[in-house]
N, C-alpha and C positions, 0 to 999 in steps of 0.2 A: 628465423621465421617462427612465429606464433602459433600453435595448434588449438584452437576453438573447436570445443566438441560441444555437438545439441543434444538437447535430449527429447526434443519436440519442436514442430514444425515452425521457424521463426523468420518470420517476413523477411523474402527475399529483397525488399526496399531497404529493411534496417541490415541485411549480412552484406549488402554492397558498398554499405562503406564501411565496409573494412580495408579493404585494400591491398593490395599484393603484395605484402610483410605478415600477411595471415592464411591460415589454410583449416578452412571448415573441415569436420569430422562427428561423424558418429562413434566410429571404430578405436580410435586412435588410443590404446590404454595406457598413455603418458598426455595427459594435454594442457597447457600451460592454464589455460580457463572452461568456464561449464557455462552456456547459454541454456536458458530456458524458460519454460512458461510453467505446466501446473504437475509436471512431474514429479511425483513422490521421490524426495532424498534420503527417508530416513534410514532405508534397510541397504543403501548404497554404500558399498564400497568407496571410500573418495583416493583416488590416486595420490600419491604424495607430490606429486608438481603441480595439481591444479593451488595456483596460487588467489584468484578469484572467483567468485560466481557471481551472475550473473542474471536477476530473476525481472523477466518481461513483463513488469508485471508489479503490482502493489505489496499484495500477500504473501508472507513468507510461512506460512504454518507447512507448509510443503518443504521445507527445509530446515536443519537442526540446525541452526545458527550459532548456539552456545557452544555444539561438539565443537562446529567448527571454527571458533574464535578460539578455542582451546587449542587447535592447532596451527594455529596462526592463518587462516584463511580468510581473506575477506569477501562478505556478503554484500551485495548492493542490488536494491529495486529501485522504480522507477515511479515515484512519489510522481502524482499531476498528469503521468502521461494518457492517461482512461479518464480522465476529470469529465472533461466533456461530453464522451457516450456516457458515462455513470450520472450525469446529468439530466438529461436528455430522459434516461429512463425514467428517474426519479419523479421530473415533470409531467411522466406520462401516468407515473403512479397514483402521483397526486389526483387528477383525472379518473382514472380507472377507482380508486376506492369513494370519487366523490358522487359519478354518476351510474351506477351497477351497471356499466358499459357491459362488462363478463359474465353479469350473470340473464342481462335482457340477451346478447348473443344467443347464448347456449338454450333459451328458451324460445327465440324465432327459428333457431336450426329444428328442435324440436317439433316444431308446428310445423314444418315443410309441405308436408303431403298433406296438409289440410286444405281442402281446394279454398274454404271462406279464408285463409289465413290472413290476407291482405285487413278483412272484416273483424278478426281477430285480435291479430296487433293494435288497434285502432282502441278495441275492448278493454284489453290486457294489459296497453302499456303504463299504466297508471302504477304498478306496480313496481314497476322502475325507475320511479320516480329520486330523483337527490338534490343536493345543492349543487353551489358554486364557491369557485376558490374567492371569491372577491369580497376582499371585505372580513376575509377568516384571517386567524393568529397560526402563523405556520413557525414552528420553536423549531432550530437547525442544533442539535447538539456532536460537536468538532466542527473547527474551523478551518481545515486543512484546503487540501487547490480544491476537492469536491464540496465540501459543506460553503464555500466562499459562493463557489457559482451556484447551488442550489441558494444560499440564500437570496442572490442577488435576481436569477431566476423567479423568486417568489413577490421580489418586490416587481416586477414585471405582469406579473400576473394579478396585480392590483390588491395581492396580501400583506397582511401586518406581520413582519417576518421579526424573530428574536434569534440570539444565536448565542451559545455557551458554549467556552471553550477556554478555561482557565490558564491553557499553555498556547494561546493563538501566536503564532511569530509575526517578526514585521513584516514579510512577505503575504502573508495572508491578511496583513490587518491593511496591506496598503489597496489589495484588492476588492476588498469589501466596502460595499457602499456603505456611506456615511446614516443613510436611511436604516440601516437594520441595528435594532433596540440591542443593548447588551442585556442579559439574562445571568443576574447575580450566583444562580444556582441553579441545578437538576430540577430541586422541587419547583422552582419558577417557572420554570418548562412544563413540566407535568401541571400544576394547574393551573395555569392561562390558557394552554393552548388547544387548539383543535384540531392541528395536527404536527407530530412531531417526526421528523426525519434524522436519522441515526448516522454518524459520520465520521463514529470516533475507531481506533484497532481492536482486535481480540485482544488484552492481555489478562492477567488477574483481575486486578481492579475495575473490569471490564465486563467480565463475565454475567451474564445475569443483571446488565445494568436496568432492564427494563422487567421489572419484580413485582409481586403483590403490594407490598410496601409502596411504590410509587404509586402504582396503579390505581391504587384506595384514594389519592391525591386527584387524580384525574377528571374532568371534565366528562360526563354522563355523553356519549358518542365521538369519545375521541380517534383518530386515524393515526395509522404508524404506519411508517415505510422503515424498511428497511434492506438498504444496499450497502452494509458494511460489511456484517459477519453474523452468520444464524445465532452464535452463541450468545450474544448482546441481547438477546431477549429470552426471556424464560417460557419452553412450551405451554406447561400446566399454567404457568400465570396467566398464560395469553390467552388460554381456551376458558378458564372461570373468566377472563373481563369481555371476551367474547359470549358467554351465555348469560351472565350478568345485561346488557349490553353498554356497561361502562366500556368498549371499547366497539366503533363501529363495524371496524373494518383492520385487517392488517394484511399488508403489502408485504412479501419478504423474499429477495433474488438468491433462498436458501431455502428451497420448502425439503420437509423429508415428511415420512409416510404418516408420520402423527398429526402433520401441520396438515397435509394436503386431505384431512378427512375432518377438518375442523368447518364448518359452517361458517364464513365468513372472511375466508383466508384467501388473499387471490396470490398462489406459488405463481412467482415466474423463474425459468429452469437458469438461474447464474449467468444474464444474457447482460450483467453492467456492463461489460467490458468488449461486448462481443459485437463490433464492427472494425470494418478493414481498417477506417483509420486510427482508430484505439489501438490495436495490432502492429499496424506499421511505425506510428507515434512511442509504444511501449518499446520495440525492438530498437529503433534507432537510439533510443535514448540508455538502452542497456548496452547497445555497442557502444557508445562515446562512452562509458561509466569504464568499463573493459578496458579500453585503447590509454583513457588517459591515466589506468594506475599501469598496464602494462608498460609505456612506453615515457609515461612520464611520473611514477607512482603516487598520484595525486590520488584521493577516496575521495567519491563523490555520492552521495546518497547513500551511504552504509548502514547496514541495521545491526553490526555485532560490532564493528570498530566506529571510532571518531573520525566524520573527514576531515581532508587535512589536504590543504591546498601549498604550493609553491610554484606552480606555474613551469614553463619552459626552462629545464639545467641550463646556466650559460656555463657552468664548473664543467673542469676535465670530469668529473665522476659525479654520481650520485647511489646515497644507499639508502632505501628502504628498509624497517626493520618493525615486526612486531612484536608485542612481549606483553607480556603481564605488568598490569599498574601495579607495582610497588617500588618502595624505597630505592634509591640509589641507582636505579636503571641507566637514567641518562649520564650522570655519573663514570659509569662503568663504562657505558659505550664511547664514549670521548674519553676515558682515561686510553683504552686500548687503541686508538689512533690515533695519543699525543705521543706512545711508548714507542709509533711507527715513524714519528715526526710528521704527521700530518696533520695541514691547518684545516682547519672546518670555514668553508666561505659563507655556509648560511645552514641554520637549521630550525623545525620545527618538532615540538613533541605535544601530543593531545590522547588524552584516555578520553575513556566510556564506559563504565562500570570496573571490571575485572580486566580490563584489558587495554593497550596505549600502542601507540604506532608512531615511530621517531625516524623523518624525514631528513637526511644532511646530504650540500652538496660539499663538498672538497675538492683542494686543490693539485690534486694527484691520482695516479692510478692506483685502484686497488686492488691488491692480488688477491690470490685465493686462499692463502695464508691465513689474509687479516681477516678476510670472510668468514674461513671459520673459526679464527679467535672469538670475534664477535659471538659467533653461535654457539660457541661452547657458555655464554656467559648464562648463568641460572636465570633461569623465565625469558631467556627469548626464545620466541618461536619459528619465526623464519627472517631469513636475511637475505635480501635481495641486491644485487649490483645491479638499474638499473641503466646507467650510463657510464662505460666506462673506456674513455680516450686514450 
């Protein structure tokens, strides 16, 4: 049996199917895997059997992924499963920064106890006044499952949508409509458009993608959403194109105490993701991620290994093994199960930076011998017998 430990509350729609070869836990300080949603991993302890993790979820900065590639654990989220509420928001964003819905609100709450109020608003709404999406250049920069349906979204909305995304795969290029303009560069983005929605990861190269430097590029009332990651845009930069007003308005589901006193900033509190079927959509899809490397050591959506599929063992055995991408690995690992006499009926090997994961079924049983021959060999990190007849 399986030991699945949570570290946070994860839809009892996605932990039902698991099924009765597993056993949920909080407690359990041996557990073969880690479910979770936004749990900080970094000052954790990770038990040495958890062999996966499991994050409900897009974002992995809540997880040291590299420690844990280092010891051979693998990381998997749930790319596309929040697509649709992160969507959804987005569209409402677009909305929200074009007509000062937020800020005519908070200014009729105000007026409440004014008995002429009704006389009032009447007066005063002029002031509230904005445009319309129709007919504006909406630049989608990443093309992942969320920047696909926002752009497609935009072309709905009767906008000129553009989309950049240098590394688009063909899963996202097959869902994008034919209607949204490619965008040769970033600077293309920045000055055509009038409003630009952000869709790409934190990483380095990421950091600060939205700077003074573009910004000086920009369109005299341009709009930003953002529902990727706070760090993709630069505070200081964003409050001088806010006072300047080369920037209208900024949207950001990441506000913190600098942003939320900026004049122009409508914080909303991290709510892309936050309805029940985002939830339930994210959980189920990090159980299947889970079951299919435990049970049949497939990697499906990994963010520190390469996945690596092989489908259902019809082989007496099957082994799993991670290790460091270097020289002679595969090599080694088949020398040490020719010297047993074992034939290999099918195998797979795939790196991702620093690190490789080499999939074989064979046609014999494997004992515990050859298991840990394998693990004694320099740079593997863990060796798994996932099926063994």
């Amino acid at each position: 049996m399986y030991k699945i430990k949570t570290l946070n509350n994860i839809s009892q729609d996605g932990l039902s199917l698991l099924g009765g070869n597993y056993r949920i836990t909080e407690e359990d300080p041996n557990p073969d895997a880690i479910l979770l949603r936004s749990y900080k991993m970094h000052d954790m302890e990770l038990p040495e059997s958890v062999k996966i993790i499991g994050r409900a979820g897009a974002g992995v900065n809540n997880i040291p992924i590299e420690e844990y590639a280092s010891k051979g654990v693998i990381v998997v989220n749930t790319p596309g499963a929040n697509a649709n509420a992160v969507k959804e928001l987005v569209v409402l964003g677009l909305l929200l920064s074009s007509r000062k819905v937020v800020q005519g609100i908070n200014w009729a709450k105000s007026a409440k106890d004014d008995p002429e109020v009704a006389k009032l608003i009447e007066k005063e709404k002029s002031k509230f006044a904005g445009q319309e999406l129709t007919g504006k250049k909406l630049g989608v920069i990443g093309l992942g499952a969320i920047g696909v349906l926002v752009s497609n979204a935009g072309l709905a909305l009767g906008m000129e949508v553009y989309g950049y995304d240098p590394f688009v795969s063909v899963e996202s290029a097959w869902g994008l409509s034919c209607d949204v303009k490619r965008a040769l560069s970033l600077d293309e983005i920045m000055t055509d458009c009038d409003y630009i929605s952000l869709h790409v990861p934190l990483i380095d190269q990421t950091k600060n993608l939205v700077n003074s430097d573009r910004l000086k590029m920009a369109k005299p009332g341009l709009r930003i959403l953002n529902f990727a990651r706070g760090a993709l845009v630069s505070n200081k930069d964003i409050k001088d194109a806010l006072d300047s007003g080369k920037v209208a308005c900024y949207v950001t589901d990441f506000p913190d105490q600098e942003l939320l006193n900026m004049d122009g900033v409508i914080g909303i509190p991290h709510l892309g993701a936050s309805t029940a079927e985002s939830e339930e959509n994210c959980a189920r899809m990090a159980v299947h991620e889970i079951k299919e490397f435990l049970e049949n050591g497939n990697i499906v959506n990994s963010v520190n290994y390469p996945d690596c599929y092989m489908g259902v063992s019809n082989t007496q055995a099957r082994i799993g093994i991670t290790h460091k991408n270097i020289p002679n690995m595969v090599g080694q690992i088949t020398g040490v199960l020719a010297k047993d006499n074992i034939n290999i009926g099918d195998m797979l090997n795939k790196s991702k930076g620093d690190f490789a994961y080499t999939l074989i079924d064979v046609d014999s049983h494997i004992s515990d011998d050859l298991t840990n021959m394998i693990s004694d060999i320099d740079g593997v990190l863990k060796v798994r017998v996932i099926k063994n007849n």
